[in-house]
Backbone atoms as SQL, in Angstrom:
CREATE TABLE atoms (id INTEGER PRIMARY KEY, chain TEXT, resi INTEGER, resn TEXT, atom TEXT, x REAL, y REAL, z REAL);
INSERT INTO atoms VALUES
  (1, 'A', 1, 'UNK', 'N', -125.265, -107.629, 130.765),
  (2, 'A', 1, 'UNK', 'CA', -123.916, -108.137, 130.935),
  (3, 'A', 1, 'UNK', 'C', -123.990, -109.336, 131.873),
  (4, 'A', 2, 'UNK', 'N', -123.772, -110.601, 131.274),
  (5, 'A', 2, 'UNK', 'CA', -123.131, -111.537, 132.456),
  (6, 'A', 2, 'UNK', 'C', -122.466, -111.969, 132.917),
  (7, 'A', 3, 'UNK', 'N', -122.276, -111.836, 133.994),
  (8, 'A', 3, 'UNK', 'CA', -120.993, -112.518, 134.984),
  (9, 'A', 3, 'UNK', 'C', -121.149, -113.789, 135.602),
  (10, 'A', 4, 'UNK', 'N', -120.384, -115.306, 135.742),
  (11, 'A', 4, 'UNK', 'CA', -120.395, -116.288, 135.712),
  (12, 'A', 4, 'UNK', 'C', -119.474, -115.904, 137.650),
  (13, 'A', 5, 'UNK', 'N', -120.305, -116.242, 138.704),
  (14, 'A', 5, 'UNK', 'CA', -119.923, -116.152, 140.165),
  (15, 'A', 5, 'UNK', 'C', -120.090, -117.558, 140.657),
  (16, 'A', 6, 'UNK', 'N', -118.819, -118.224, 140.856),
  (17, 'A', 6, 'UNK', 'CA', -118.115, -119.536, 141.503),
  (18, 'A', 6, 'UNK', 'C', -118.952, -118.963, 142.984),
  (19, 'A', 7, 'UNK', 'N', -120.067, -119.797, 143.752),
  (20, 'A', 7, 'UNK', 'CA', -120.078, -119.571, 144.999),
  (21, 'A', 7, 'UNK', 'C', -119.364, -120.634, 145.855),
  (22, 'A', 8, 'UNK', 'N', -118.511, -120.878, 146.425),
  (23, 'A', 8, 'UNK', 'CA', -118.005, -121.582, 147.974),
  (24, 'A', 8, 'UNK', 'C', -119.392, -122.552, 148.765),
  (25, 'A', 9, 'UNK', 'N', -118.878, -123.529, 149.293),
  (26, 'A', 9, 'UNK', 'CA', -119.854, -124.710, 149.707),
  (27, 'A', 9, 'UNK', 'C', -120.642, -123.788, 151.290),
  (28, 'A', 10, 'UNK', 'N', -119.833, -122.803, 151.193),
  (29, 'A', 10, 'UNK', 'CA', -120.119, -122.062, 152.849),
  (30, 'A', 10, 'UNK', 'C', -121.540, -121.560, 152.653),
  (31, 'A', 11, 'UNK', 'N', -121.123, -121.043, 151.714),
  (32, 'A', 11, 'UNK', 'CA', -122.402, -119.833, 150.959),
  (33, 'A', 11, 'UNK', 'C', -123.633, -120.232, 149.960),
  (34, 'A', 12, 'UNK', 'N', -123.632, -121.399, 149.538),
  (35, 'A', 12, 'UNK', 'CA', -124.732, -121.702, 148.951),
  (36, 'A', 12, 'UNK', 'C', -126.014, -122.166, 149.773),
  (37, 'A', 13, 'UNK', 'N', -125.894, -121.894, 150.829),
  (38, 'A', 13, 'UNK', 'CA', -127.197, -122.023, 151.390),
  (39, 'A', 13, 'UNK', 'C', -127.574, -120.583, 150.940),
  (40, 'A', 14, 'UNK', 'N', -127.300, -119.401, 150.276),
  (41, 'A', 14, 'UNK', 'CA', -127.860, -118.646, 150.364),
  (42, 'A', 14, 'UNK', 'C', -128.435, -118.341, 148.588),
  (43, 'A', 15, 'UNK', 'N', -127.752, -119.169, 147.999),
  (44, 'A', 15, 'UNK', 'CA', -128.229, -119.754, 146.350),
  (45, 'A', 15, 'UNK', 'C', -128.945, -120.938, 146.359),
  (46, 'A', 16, 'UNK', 'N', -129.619, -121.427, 147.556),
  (47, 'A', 16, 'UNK', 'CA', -130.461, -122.564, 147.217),
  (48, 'A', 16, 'UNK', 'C', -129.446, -123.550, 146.503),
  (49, 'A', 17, 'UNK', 'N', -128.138, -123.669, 147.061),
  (50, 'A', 17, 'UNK', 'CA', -127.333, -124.861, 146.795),
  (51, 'A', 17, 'UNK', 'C', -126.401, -124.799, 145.047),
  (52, 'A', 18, 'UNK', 'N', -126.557, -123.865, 144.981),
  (53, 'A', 18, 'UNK', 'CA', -126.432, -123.365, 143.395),
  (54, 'A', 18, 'UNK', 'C', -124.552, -123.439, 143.690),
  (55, 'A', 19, 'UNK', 'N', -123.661, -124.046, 142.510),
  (56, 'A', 19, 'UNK', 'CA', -122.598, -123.863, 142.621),
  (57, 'A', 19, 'UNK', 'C', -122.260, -122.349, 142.342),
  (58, 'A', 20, 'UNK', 'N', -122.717, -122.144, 140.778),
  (59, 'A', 20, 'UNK', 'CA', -122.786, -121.329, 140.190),
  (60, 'A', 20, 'UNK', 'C', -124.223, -119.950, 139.892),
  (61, 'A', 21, 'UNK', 'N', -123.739, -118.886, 139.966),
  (62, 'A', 21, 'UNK', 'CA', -125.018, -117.889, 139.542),
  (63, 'A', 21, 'UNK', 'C', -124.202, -117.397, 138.715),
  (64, 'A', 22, 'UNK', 'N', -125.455, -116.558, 137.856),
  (65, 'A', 22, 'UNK', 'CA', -124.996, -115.227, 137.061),
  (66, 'A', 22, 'UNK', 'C', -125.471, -114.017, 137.508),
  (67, 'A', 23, 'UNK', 'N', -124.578, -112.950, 137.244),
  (68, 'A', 23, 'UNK', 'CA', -124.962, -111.541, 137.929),
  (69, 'A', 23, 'UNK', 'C', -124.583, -110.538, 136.841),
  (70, 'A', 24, 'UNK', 'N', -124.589, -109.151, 137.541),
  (71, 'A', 24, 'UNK', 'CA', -124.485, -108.477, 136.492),
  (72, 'A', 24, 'UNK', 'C', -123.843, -107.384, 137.142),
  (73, 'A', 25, 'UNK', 'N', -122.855, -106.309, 136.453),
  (74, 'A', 25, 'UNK', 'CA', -122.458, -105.156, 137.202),
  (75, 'A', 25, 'UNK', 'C', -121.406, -104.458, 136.478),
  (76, 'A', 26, 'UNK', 'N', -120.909, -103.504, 136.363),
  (77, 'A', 26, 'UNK', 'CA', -119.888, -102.706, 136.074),
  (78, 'A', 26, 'UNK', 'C', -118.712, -102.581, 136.997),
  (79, 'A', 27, 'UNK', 'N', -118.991, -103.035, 138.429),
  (80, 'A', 27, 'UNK', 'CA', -117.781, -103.467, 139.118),
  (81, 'A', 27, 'UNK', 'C', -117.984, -104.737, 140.016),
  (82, 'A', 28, 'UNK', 'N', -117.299, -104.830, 140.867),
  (83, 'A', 28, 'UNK', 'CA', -117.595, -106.258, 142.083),
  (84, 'A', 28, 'UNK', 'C', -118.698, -105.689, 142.828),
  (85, 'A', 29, 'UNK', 'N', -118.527, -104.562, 143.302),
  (86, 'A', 29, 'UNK', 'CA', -119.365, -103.633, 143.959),
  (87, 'A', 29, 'UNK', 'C', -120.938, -104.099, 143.554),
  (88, 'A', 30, 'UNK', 'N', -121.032, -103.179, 142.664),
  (89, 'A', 30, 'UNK', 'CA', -122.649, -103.820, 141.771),
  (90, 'A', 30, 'UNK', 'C', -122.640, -105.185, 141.703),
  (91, 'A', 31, 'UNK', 'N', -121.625, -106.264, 140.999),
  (92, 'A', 31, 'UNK', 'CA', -122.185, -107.506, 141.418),
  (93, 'A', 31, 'UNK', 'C', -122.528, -107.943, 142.644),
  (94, 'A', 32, 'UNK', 'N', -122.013, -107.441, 143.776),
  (95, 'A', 32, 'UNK', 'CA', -122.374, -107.772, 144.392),
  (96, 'A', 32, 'UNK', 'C', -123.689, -107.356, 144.571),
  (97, 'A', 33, 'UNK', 'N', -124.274, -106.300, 144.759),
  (98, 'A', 33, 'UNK', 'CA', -125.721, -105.970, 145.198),
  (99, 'A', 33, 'UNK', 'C', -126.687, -106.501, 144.290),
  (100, 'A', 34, 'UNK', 'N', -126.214, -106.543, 142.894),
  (101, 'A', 34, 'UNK', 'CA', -127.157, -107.528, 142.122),
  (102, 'A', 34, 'UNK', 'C', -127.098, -109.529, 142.546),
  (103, 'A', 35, 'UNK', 'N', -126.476, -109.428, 143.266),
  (104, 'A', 35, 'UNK', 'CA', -126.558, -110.890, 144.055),
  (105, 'A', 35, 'UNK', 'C', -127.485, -110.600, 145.192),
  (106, 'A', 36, 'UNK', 'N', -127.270, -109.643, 145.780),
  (107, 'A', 36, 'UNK', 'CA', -128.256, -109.497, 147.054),
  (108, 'A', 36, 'UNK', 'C', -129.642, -109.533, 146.993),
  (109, 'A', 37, 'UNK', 'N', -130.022, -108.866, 145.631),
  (110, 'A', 37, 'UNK', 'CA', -131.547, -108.893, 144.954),
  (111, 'A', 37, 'UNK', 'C', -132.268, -109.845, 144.840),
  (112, 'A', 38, 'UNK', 'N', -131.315, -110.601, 144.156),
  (113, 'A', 38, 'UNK', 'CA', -131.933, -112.750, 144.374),
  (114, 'A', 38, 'UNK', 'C', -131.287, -113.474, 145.540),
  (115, 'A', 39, 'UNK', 'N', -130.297, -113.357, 146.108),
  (116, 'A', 39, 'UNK', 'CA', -130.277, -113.892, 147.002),
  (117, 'A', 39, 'UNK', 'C', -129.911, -113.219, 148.471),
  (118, 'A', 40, 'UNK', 'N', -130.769, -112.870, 148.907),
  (119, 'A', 40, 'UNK', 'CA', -131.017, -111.976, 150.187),
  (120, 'A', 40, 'UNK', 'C', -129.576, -112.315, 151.598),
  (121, 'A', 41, 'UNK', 'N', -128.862, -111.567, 151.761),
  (122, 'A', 41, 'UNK', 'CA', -128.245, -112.169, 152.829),
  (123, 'A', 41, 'UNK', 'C', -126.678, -112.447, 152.715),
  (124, 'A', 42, 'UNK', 'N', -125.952, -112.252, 151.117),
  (125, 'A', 42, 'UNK', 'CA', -125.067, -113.537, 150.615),
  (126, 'A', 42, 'UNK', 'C', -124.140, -111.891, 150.972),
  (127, 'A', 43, 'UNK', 'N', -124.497, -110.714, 150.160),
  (128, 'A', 43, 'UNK', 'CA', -123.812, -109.335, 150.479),
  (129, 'A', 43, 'UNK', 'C', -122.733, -109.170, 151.691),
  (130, 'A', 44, 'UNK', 'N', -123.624, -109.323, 152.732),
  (131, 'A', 44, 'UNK', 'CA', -123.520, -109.001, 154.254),
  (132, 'A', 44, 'UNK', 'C', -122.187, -110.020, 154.323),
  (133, 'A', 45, 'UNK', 'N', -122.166, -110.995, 153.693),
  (134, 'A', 45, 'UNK', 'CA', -121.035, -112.028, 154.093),
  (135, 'A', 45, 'UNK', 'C', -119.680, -112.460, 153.126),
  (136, 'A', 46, 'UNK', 'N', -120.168, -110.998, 152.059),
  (137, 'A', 46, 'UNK', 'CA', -118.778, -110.767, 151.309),
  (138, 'A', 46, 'UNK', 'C', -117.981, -109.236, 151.683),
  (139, 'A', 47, 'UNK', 'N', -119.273, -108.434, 152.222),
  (140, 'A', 47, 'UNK', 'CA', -118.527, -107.014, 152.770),
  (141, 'A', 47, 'UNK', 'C', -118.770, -106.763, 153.802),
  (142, 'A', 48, 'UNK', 'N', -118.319, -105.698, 154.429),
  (143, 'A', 48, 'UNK', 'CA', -117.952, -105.221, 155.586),
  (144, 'A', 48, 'UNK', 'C', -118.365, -104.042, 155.370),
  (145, 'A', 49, 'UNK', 'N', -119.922, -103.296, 155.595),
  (146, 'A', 49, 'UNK', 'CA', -120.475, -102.245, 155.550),
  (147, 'A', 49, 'UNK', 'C', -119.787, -101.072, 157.173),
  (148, 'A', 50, 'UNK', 'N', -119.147, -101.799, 158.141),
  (149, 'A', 50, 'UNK', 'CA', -118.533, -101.282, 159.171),
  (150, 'A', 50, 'UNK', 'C', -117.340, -100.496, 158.674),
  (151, 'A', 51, 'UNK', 'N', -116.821, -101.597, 157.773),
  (152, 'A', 51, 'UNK', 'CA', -115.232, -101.181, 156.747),
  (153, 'A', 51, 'UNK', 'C', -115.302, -100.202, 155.863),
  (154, 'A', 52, 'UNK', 'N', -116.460, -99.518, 155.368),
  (155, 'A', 52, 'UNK', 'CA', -116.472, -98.755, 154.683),
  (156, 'A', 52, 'UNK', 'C', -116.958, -99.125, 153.014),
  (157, 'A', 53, 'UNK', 'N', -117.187, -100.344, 153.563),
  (158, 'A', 53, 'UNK', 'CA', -118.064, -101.461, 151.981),
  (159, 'A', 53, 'UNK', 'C', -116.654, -102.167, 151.608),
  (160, 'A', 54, 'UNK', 'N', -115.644, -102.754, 152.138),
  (161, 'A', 54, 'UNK', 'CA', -114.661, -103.138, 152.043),
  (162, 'A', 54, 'UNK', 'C', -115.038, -104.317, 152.062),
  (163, 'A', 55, 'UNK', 'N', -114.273, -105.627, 151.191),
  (164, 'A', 55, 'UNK', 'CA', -114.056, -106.788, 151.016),
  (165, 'A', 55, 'UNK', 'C', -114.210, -107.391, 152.892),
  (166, 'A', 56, 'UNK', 'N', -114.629, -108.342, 152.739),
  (167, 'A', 56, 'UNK', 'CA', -114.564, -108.345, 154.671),
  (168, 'A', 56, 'UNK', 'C', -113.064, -109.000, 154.476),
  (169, 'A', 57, 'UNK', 'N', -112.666, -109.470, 155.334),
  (170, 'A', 57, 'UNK', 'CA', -110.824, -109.543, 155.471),
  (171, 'A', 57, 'UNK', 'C', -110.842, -111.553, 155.310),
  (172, 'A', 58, 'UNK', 'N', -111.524, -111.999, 156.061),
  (173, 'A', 58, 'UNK', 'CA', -111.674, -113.543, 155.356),
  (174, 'A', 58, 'UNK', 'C', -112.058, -114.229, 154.133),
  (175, 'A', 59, 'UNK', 'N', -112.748, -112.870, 153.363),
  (176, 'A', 59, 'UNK', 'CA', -113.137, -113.339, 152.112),
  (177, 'A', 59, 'UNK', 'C', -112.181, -112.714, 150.844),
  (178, 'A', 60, 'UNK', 'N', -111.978, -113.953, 149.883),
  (179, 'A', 60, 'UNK', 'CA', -111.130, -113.574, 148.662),
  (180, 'A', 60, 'UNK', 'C', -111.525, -113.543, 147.321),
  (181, 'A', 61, 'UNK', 'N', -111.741, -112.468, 146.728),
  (182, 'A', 61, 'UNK', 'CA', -112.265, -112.615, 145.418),
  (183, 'A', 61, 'UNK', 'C', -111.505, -113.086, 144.263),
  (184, 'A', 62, 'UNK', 'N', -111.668, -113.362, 143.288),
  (185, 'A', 62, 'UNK', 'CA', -111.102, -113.130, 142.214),
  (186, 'A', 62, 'UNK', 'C', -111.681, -113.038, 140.896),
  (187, 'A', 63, 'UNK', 'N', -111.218, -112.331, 140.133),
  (188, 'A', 63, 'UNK', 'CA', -111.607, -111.743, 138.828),
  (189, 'A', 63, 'UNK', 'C', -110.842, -112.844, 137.633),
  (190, 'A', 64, 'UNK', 'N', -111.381, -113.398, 137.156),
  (191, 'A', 64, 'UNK', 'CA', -110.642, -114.514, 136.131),
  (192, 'A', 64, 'UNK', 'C', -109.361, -114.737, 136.658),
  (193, 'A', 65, 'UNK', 'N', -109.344, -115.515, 138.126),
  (194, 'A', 65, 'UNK', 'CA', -107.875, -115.945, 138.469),
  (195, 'A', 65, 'UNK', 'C', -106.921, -114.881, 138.987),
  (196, 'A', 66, 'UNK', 'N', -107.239, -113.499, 139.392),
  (197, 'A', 66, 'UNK', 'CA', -106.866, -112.720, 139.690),
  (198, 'A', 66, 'UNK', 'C', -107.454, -111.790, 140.675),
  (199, 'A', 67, 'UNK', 'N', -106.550, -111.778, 141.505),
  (200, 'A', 67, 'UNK', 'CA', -107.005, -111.425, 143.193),
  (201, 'A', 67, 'UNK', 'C', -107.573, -109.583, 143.219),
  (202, 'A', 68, 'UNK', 'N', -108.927, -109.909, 143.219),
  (203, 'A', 68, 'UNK', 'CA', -109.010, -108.221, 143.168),
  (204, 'A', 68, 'UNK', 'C', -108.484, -107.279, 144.354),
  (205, 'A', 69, 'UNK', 'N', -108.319, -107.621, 145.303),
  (206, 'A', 69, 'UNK', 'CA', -107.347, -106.858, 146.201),
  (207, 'A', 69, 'UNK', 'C', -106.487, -106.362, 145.811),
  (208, 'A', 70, 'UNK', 'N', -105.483, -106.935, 144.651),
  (209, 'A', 70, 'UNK', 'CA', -104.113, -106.481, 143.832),
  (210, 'A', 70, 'UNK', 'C', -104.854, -105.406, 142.537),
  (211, 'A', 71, 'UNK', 'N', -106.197, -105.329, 142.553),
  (212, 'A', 71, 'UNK', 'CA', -106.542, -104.906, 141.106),
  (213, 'A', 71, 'UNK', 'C', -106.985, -103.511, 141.875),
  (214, 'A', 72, 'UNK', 'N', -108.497, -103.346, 141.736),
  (215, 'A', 72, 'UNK', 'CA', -109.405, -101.897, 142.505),
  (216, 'A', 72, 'UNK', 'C', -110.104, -102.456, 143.498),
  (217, 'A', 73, 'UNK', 'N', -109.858, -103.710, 144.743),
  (218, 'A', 73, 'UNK', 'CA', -110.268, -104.036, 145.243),
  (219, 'A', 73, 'UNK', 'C', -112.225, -104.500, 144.857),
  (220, 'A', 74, 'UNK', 'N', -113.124, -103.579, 145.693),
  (221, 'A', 74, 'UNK', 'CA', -114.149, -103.998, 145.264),
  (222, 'A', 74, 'UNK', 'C', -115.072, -102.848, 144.096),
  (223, 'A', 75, 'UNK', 'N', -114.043, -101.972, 143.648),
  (224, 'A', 75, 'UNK', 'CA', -114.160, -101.587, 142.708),
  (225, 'A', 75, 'UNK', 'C', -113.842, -101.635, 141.027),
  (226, 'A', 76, 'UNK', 'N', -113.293, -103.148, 141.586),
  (227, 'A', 76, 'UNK', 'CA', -112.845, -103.107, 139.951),
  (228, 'A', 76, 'UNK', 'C', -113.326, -103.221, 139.448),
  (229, 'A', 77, 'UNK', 'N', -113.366, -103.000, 138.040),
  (230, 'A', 77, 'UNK', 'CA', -114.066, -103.389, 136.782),
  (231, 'A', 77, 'UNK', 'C', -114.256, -104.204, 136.123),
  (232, 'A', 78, 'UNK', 'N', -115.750, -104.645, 135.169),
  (233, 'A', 78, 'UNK', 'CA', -115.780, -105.967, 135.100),
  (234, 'A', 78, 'UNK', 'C', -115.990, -106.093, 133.930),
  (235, 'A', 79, 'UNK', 'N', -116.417, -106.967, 133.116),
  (236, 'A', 79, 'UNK', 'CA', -116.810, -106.807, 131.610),
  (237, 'A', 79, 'UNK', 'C', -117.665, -108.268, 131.179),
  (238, 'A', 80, 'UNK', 'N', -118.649, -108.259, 130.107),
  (239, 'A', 80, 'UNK', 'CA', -119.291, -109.137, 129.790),
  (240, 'A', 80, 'UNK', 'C', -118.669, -110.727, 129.985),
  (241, 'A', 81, 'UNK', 'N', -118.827, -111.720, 130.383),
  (242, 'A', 81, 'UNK', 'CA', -118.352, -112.961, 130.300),
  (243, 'A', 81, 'UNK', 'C', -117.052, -112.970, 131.156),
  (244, 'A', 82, 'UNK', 'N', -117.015, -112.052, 131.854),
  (245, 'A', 82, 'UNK', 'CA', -115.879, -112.708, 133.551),
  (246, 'A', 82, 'UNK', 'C', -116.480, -113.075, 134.143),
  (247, 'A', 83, 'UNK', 'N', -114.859, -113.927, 134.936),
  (248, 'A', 83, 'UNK', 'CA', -115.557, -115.084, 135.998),
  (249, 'A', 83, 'UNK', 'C', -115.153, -114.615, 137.433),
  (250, 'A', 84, 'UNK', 'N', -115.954, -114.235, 138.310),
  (251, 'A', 84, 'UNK', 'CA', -115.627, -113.990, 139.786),
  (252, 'A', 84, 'UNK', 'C', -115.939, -115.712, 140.516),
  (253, 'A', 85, 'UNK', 'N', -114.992, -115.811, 141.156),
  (254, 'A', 85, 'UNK', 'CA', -114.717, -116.462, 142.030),
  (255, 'A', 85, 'UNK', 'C', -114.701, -115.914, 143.600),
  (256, 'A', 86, 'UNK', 'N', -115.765, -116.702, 144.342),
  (257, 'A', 86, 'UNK', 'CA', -115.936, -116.491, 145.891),
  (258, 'A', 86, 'UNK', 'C', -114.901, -117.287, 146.570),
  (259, 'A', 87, 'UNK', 'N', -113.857, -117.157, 147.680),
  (260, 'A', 87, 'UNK', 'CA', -113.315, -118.337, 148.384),
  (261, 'A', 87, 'UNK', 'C', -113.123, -117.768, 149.410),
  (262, 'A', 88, 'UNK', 'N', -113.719, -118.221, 150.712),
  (263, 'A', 88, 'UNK', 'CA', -113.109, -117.715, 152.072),
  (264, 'A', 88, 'UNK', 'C', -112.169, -118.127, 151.995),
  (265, 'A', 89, 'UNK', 'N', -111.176, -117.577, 153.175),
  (266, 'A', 89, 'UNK', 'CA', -109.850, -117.582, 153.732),
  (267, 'A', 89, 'UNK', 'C', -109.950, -118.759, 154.465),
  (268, 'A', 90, 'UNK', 'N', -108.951, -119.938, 154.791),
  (269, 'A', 90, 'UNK', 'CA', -108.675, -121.196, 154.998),
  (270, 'A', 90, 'UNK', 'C', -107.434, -120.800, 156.142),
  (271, 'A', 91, 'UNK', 'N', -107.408, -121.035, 157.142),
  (272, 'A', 91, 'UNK', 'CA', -106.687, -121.164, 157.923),
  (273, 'A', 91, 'UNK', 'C', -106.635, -122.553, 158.873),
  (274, 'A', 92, 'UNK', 'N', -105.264, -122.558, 159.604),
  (275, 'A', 92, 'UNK', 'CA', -105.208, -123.714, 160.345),
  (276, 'A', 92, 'UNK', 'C', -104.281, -123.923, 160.188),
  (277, 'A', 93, 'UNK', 'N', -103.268, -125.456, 161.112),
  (278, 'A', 93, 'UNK', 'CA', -102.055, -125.792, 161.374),
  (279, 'A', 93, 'UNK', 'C', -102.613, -126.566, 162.997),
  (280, 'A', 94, 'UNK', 'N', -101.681, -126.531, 163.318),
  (281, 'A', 94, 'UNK', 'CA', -101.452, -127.908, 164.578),
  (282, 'A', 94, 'UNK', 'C', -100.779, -126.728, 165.936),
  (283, 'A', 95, 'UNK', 'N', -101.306, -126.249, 167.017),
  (284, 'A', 95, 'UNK', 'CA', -101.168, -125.597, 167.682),
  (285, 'A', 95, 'UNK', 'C', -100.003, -126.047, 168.640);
């Protein structure tokens, strides 16, 4: 099964600069750890193993344009040819 994963300019130092990877999984969960396999390190900085393997709280997924937080969080389900999208959280304003 492949999954098409948008990585963020933050995080491709950990894809060797790669916009894009492919992964594989039956939920976000598994994609994620099948990202960790090739790229060592990238896991740790989408979850929160403290949280209980929870999304960490600055990072936002999405499942073809759709916020998995609103879906099974990092359990949702995935299927051949979806697109996960990585985007940290963006904050700021003028103090």
């Amino acid at each position: 099964m492949a999954i098409e994963v948008r990585i963020p300019t933050i995080l491709r130092q950990y894809t060797d600069g790669q916009k894009a990877v492919e992964g594989s999984g039956e939920t976000v969960a598994e994609l994620f750890a099948d990202l960790e396999t090739r790229y060592a390190g990238i896991r740790a900085r989408l979850v929160d193993a403290a949280d209980g393997d929870q999304l960490r709280r600055f990072v936002n997924v999405y499942l073809n344009d759709e916020d998995v937080r609103f879906l099974d969080g990092i359990n949702t389900k995935l299927a051949d040819g979806d697109n996960v999208t990585i985007l940290p959280a963006v904050a700021g304003g003028m103090a």
